[in-house]
N, C-alpha and C positions, 0 to 999 in steps of 0.2 A: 390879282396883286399878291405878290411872296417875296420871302427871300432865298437866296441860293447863296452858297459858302462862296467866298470869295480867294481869289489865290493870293500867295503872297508875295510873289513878287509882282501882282499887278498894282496891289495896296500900299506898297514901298514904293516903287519905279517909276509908273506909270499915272498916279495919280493928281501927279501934278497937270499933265496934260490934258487931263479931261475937265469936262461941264460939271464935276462930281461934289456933294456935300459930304462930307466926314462929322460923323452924328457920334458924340458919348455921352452919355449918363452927366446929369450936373453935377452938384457937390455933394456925393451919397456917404453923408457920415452915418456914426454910429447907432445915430437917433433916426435917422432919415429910413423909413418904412417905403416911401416910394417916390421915384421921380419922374421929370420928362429929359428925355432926351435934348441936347443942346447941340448947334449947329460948332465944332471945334475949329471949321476951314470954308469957306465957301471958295469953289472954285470961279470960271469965269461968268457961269450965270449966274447973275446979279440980279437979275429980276422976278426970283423962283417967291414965290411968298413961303411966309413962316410957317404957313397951314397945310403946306403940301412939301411931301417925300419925293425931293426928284427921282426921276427912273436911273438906275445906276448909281444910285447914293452908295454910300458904303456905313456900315455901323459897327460902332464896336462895342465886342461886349465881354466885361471881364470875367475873373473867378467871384465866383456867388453875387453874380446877378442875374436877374430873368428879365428877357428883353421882350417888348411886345409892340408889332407893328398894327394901329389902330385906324380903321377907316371909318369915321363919320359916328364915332362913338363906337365901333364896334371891333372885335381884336379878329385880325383876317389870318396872322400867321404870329408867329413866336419863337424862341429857342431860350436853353436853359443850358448849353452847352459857350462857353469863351470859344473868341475868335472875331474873324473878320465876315463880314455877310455883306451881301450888293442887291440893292432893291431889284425887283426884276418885275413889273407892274401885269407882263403875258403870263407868269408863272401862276400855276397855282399854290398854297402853303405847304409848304414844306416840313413845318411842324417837327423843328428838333426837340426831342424832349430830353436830353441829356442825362442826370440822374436818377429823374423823375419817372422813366419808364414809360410802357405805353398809360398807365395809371393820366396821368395827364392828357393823352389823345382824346382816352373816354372823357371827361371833364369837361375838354374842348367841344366835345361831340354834343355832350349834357347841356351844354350850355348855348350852345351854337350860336356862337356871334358870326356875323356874316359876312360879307362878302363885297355890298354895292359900292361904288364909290361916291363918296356924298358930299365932296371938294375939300374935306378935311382928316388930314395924312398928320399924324403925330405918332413919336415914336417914346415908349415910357420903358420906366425900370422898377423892378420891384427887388429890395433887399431881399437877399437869402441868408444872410447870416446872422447869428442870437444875435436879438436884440436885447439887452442886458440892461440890469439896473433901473429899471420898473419898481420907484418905489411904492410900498404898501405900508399900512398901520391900521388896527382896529379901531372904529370911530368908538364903538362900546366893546364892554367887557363882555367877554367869551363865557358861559357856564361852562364849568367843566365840573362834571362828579369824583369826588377818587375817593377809591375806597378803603386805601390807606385812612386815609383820615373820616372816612366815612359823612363826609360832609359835599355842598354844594361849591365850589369855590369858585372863582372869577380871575381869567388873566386877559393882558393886554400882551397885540406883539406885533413888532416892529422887523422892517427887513426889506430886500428887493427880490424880484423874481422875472425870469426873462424868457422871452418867445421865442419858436421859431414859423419861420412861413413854409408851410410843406406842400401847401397847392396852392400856386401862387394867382394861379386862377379864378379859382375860386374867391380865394381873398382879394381881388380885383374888383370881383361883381359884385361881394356882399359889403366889403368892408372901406373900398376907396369913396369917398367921396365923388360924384359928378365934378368938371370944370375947375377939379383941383390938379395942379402942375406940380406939387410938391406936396407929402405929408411926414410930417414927423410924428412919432410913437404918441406923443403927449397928447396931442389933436385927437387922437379917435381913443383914447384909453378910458375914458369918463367910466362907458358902458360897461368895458371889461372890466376895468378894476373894482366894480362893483360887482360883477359877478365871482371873480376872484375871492372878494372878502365872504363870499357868502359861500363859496366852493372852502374856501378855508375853516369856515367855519364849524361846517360841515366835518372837514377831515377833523380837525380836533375832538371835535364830539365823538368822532369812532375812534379817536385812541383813546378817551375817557372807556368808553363801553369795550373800548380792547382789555382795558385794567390797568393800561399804563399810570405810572404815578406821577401827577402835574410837574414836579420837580425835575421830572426825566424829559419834559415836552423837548427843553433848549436841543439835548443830547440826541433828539429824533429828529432832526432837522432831515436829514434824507430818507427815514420812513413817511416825515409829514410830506416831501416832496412826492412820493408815491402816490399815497394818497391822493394830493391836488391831481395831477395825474390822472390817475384813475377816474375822480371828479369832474375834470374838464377836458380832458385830451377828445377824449370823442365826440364828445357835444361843440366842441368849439373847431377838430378838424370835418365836420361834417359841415356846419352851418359856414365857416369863418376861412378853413383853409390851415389854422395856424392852431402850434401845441404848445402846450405848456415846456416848455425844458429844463429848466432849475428852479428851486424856489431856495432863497437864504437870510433865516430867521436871525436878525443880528441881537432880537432881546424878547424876554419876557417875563414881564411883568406879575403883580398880581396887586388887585384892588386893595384899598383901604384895611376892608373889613376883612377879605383873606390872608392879607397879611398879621394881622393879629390873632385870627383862629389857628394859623400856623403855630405862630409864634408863641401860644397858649401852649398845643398842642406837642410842642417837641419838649416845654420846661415840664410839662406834666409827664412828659416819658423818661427826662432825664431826671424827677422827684421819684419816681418810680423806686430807683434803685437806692436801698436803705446808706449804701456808703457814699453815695451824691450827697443824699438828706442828711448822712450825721456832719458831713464836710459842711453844709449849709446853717447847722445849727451853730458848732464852733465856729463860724465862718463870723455869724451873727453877732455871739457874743463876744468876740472880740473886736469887733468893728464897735460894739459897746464900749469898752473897755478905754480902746483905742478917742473915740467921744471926749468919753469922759473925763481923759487926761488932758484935752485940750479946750475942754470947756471955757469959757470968756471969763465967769469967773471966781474961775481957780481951780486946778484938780480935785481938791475935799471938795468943795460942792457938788464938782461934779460924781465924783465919787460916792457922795451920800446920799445921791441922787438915785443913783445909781445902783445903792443897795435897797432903797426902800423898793424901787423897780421890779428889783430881783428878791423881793418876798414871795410878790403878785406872779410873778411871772416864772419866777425861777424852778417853782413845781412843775408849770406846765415844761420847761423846755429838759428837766430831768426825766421828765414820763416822755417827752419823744424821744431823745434819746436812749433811753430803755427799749423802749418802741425798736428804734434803730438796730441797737446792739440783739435784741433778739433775735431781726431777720437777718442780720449778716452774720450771726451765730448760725443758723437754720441754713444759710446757704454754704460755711462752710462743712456745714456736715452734710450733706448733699451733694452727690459726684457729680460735677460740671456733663453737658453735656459729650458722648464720645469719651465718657473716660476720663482722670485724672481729675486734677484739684480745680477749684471753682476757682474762676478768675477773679471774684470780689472777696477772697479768702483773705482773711487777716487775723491775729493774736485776739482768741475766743476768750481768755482769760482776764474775766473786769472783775470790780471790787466796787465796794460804794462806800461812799465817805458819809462820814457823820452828817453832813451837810443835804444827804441823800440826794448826790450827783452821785451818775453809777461814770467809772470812768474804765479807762484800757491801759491809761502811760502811769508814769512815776506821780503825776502830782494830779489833784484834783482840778479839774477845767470850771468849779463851780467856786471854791474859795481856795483854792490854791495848796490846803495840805498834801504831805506827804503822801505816798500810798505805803500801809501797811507791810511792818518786813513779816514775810514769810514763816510761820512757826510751827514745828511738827509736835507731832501730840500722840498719844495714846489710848486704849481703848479699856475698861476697866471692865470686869466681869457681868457689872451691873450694866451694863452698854453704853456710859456716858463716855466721850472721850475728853479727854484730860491733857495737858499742858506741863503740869507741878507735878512734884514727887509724891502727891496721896491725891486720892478721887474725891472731886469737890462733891460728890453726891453721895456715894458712901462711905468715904475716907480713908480705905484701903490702899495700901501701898503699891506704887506703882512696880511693876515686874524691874525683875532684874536687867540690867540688857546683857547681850549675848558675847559672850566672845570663845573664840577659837585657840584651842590649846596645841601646844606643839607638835604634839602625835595628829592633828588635822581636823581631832572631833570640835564640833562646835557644842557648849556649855553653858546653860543658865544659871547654873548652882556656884556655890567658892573650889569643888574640887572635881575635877574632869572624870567622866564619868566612864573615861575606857583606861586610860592609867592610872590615875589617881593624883595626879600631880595640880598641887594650889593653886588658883588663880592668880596670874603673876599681875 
């Protein structure tokens, strides 16, 4: 019992005149893994049972699907190639393997179903094309180590991922159910998608021990595809017939508790930098300020509130400040890496107010005075420097100041000391 190609104009023409059945595939949607052949036409014998291949039937079989003529549970001939084929029950198999190569002969051979006839002739199909959309989700959280953060963390992750059948043979004997006419993907997926979650699992842990940084996992979605891959493609084409062919991460997550160690974790990198912290300090007391004039009842209370507050506290937030102004002093004298000025560079020049807030601008950020104008001064022989016209420490007058006479000398006395002309 086989099949032999059938011509086409005997399949167009002539078929109407014969005993002939016309066999195609049922309704092989997207989901649909595997079918049986359905009778499309019964010619004039009308007596043939459902269970048997008349001789000279004809079959059709389209692009990406793999047809298989089965006698008494067992597969006698096949093709993997579209077209038209006519039972021929003297023949023996013919065994097209189409894409497949001789790869599937051996298979056939491996496997060797047989030959007897056992009164029951059915004709099946089996999908070759991705089957797609395979959803998945971790039941529990994934450890994942990273060493950015130098901690244990936890993600969850969501997504589909889709098969294909590459020895559809194979996948026949291990994977179709017995005395089933129809399978859809959903039906036998139980087992896989558990292996799945646990191949993925898998692969995540080796992009942890790759170094990758958790936050990178979404953006690895076609090296995590690799991975499974590599994970499952051979164990699952060996046993099952079928490989992994995409996988598509649509989320991921992170637990409870990773999400706060995070989140610790990045405000502690962004306290780091002293011009963050001193943004944070003013930030503070103004958000103070800002309170306190809306107080319930009344700005003065709130306000006297507010200063008592700032007895207790207002040292401490002048020492971090100071704190502050230090390092971002220290970083701009410090050459950025590569060269040139430090990117947290700013106006080194502070002053402290009475109030003993050290500030940088015009007015005090702790009680509001002015900032001091600017006053140049003198240095008197005894080393104090001085401000006023005599030294507050030993009372000596202060030097003359200098000026330039018309011939170009410059003069500290009342009469120029290369012409002799007055100091005008």
């Amino acid at each position: 019992m086989g099949i032999i190609r059938a011509a086409g104009q005997a399949v167009s023409g002539a078929l109407a005149d014969q005993w002939l059945e016309v066999i195609e595939a049922e309704d092989m949607g997207e989901r649909t893994v595997f079918a049986r052949g359905t009778l499309l036409r019964r010619g004039q014998n009308r007596k043939g049972s459902s269970h048997t291949v008349s001789n000279g039937s004809v079959i059709h079989v389209y692009d990406n699907q793999f047809m298989m003529l089965v006698d008494g549970g067992r597969v006698v001939d096949y093709t993997a190639e579209p077209g038209y084929y006519k039972v021929d029950h003297s023949s023996m198999p013919s065994l097209f393997n189409g894409q497949f190569g001789e790869s599937l002969k051996e298979a056939f051979n491996r496997i060797r179903f047989g030959g007897q006839t056992a009164g029951a002739q059915k004709v099946f199909f089996i999908n070759l094309q991705e089957i797609k959309g395979i959803k998945f989700g971790t039941r529990n959280p994934i450890n994942y180590f990273d060493n950015f953060y130098n901690a244990e963390l936890f993600l969850r992750a969501h997504g589909t991922y889709s098969v294909r059948i590459v020895n559809p043979l194979q996948f026949y004997a291990e994977v179709i159910p017995r005395n089933k006419d129809s399978v859809q993907i959903e039906e036998i997926n139980e087992q896989y998608l558990a292996e799945f979650l646990e191949a993925l699992q898998s692969s995540i842990n080796q992009m942890s021990a790759d170094g990758t940084r958790i936050s990178f996992v979404t953006s690895k979605a076609r090296e995590l595809g690799r991975y499974m891959a590599d994970t499952l493609d051979a164990e699952w084409n060996k046993m099952r017939g079928m490989e992994i062919q995409s996988v598509g991460i649509a989320s991921v997550s992170y637990d409870e508790e990773s999400q706060k160690l995070i989140n610790m974790r990045n405000q502690g990198a962004m306290l780091g930098d002293p011009n963050v912290r001193e943004g944070y300090v003013q930030g503070a007391m103004a958000r103070g300020f800002e309170a306190a004039g809306s107080n319930a009842n009344g700005a003065m209370a709130g306000f006297m509130g507010m200063g008592m507050g700032m007895q207790s506290a207002g040292g401490m937030m002048g020492a971090a400040s100071a704190v502050n102004l230090a390092q971002m002093q220290m970083q701009n004298a410090s050459p950025a890496p590569g060269g040139g000025a430090h990117p947290g560079a700013q106006n080194a020049n502070s002053w402290k107010c009475a109030c003993g807030e050290v500030n940088t601008g015009k007015f005090c950020g702790g009680c509001g005075k002015p900032a001091p104008s600017p006053q140049t001064g003198w240095v008197c022989a005894c080393g104090h420097t001085n401000t006023g016209k005599f030294c507050s420490e030993c009372g000596k007058p202060a030097p003359a100041a200098d000026w330039t006479c018309v011939c170009g000398t410059v003069n500290t006395g009342k009469f120029c000391s290369n012409c002799g002309k007055a100091r005008g």
